[in-house]
N, C-alpha and C positions, 0 to 999 in steps of 0.2 A: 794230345800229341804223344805217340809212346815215347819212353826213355823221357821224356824233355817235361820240369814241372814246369804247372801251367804256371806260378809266376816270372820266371822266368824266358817262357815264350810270349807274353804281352810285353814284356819288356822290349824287348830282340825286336816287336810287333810297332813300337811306336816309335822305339828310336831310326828305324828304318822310316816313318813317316817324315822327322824332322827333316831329312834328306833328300827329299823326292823334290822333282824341277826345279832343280836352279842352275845360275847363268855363273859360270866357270869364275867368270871376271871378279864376281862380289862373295867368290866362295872364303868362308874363315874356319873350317874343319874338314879334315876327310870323311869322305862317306863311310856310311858303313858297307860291310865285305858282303857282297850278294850270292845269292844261293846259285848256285852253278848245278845244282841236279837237272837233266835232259827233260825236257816234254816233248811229245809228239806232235809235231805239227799237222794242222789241217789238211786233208787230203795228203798223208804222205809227203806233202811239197819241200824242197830245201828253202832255209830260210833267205831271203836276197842277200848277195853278199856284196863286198866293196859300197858301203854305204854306211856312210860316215855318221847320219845322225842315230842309230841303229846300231849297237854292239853287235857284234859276228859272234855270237853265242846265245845256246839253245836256252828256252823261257825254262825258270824253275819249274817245278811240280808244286801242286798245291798239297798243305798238309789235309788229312782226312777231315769233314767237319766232326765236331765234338757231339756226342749225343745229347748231352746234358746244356743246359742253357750257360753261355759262358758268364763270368762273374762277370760282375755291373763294376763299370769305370768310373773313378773318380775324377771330377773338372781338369784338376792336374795331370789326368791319363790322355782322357780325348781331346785335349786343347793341342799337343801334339801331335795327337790324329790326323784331326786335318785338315791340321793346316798347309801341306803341301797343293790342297783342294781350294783354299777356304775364298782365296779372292774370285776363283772362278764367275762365269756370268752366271748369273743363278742358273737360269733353263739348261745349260752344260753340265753344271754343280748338281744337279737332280738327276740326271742321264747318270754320270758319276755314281752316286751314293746308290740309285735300285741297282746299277749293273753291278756294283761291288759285291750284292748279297748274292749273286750268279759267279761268284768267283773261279768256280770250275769252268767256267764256258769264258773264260779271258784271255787263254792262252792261243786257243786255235781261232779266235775273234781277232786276235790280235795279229797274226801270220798271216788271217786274210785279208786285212787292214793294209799291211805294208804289201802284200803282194799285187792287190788292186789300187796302191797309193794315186796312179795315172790317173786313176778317173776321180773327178769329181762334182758336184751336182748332180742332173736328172740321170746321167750315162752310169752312176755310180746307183744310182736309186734303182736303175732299170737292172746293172749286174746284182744285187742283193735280191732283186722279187725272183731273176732265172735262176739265181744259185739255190733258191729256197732254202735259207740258210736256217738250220735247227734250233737258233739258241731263243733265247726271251728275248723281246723287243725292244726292253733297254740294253741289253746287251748290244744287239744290232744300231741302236741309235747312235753307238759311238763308231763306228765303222765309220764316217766321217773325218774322224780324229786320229789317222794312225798313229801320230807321237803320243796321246792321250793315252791309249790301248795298251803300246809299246809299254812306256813306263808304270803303268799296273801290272802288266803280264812281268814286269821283271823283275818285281816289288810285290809276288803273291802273298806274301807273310801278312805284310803291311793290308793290301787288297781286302784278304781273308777276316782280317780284324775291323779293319772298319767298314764292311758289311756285317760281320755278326753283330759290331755296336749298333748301325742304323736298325737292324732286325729285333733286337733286345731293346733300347732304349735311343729311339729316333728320338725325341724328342731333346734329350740331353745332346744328341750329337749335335742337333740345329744351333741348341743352345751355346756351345763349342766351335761352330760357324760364327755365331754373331759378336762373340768374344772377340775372336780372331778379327774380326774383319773393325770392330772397336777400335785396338789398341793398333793396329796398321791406317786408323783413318787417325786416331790421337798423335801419332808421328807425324805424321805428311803425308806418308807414300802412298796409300789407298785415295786417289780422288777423280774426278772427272778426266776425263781425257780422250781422244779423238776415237778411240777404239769403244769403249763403254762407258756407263755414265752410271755415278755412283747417288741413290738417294736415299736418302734419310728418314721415314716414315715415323721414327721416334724408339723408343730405349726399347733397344732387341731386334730392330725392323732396319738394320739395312740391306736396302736392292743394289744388286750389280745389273745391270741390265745392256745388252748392245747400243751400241748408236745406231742401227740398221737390224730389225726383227729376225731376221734371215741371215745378218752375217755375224758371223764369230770370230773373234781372235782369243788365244791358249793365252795369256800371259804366263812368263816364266818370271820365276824369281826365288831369294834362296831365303828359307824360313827363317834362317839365324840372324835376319837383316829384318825384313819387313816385319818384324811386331815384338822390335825393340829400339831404342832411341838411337838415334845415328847419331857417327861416331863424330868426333869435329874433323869439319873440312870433307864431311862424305856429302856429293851431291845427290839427294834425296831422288831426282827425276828417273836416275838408272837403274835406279833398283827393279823397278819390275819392267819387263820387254814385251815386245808383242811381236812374233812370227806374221808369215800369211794370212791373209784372212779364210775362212772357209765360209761357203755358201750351204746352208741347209733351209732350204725351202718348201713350197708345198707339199715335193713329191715322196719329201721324208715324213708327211703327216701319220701315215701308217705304224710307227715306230717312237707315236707319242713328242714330236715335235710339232703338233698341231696346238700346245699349248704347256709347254713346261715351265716349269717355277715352283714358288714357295708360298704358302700360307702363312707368315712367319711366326703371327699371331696363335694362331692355334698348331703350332706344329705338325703344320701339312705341308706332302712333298707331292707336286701338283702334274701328274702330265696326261697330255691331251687334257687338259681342261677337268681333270677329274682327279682326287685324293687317292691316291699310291695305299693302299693298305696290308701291304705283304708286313706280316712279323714273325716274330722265332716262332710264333705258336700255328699260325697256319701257313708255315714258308712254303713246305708241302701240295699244297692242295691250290695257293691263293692264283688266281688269274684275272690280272684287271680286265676291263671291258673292252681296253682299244687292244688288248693282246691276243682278239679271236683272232686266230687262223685268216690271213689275207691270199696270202702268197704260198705256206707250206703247206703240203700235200704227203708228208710223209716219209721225206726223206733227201738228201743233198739231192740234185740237178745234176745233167754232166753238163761242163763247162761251156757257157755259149761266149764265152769273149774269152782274149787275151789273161796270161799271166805274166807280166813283167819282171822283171827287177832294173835298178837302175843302171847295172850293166847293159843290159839290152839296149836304155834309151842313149846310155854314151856310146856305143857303137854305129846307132843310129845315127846322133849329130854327128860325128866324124865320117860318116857315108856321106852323108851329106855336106861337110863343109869340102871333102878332096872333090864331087862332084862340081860344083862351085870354082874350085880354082881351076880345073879343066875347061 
């Protein structure tokens, strides 16, 4: 990164990690100050405004990637990494860490995330095949997720680094997952519960998995909590939340949702049913199997469906509720 040494921008890189998705309620530090540099959003589109979960400001820029392969991280580096990721369900947690090494393609993935928020399932499957949307298929797998999307596109630093760590030393990052997910189940707060079901395969092997193959809930929760000992008198149950649930189903099979997860054992990142092998050395060139060409043909689509924002749809209920009282 010009001007900036590099140790000091993994620094900048990870304490931004410690900060990512947590719930206001159980916060015990200020976050850190977010890059406020403009990105251009997806088709020119302005970003939704008056939408609360959604800051009204433009996605950082990403820094330039490094030529040279970035220095190799210490336990002590990636354990901070990512853990803002690390409870995730696994098959999401995998979407996550390929899409992260596509970091350039996060920011307008993410503008078309929130601007297509309305649909979801099949109607959301069917606007991604008309858009023909250009980016890699993990990318597109999170298009599902628009808070997911949100907060990487607004946390590029953080994004940037830990795809170059999965891309250099995936196997350490995994390692760095199962740490995390250790000392969050030795506490409490990591355990079964009606959204996902947590199990134990043995030393280095724990699964997050749905209780439903097809549906997913984000949990949120604040790092500086869940993989350290609660404080007295903290009720252990709040710490981590669960939003909406989301449906990803068959028709997301094309985008490597036909089978994600983890090898945990041999440090394999698993989707559609097959070992993920993109690294620093063939970032370039690598293109898994499920990622032939489906849908793209070359270039964006013009628009066959609606673009919302949530202005639209409160205008909409209030049409409708004064229709109602007449």
């Amino acid at each position: 990164m010009t001007g900036i040494p590099l140790a000091s921008s993994l620094a900048c890189s990870v304490a931004l990690a410690v900060g990512m998705f947590c719930q206001p309620a159980v916060m015990q530090a200020q976050p850190s100050p977010q890059n406020t540099q403009p990105q251009q959003p997806y088709r020119q589109q302005q970003y939704p405004q008056q939408q609360q979960q959604y800051p009204q400001q433009p996605y950082p820029q990403q820094q330039p990637y490094p030529q040279q392969a970035p220095p190799v991280l210490a336990p002590q580096q990636l354990d901070p990494l990512v853990q803002s990721v690390a409870l995730y369900p696994d098959p999401l947690l995998a979407q996550v860490l390929t899409a992260a090494t596509y970091s350039n393609e996060i920011p307008e993935a993410a503008t078309w995330a929130v601007q297509h928020s309305y649909l979801t399932g099949e109607p959301l499957a069917r606007a991604i095949e008309a858009d023909n949307l250009p980016w890699d298929p993990s990318v597109i797998a999170l298009l599902p997720f628009p808070s997911v999307l949100d907060q990487m596109a607004r946390n590029m630093d953080w994004t940037q680094a830990l795809g170059n760590a999965v891309l250099a030393q995936r196997g350490d990052v995994m390692d760095a997952v199962q740490r995390m997910r250790q000392e969050s189940l030795s506490y409490g707060y990591l355990r079964t519960n009606p959204y996902s079901r947590v199990v134990v395969l043995g030393p280095g092997q724990i699964e997050i998995v749905p209780v439903r193959t097809d549906f997913y809930y984000v949990p949120a929760y604040d790092p500086r909590v869940v993989f350290f000992p609660p404080r007295p008198g903290f009720y252990i149950g709040s710490a981590i939340r669960f939003g909406n649930g989301i449906g990803v189903g068959a028709a997301f099979a094309p985008w490597g949702w036909g089978g994600a997860g983890f090898g945990w054992r041999d440090h394999a990142i698993l989707l559609d049913h097959r070992p993920w092998g993109r690294t620093w050395v063939n970032r370039g060139a690598y293109a898994p199997r499920y990622a032939e060409p489906r849908y793209y043909h070359g270039g964006p689509a013009v628009e066959r469906h609606d673009i919302r924002s949530p202005r639209d749809d409160r205008r909409r209920s209030q049409d409708h509720d004064r229709r109602d009282q007449h």
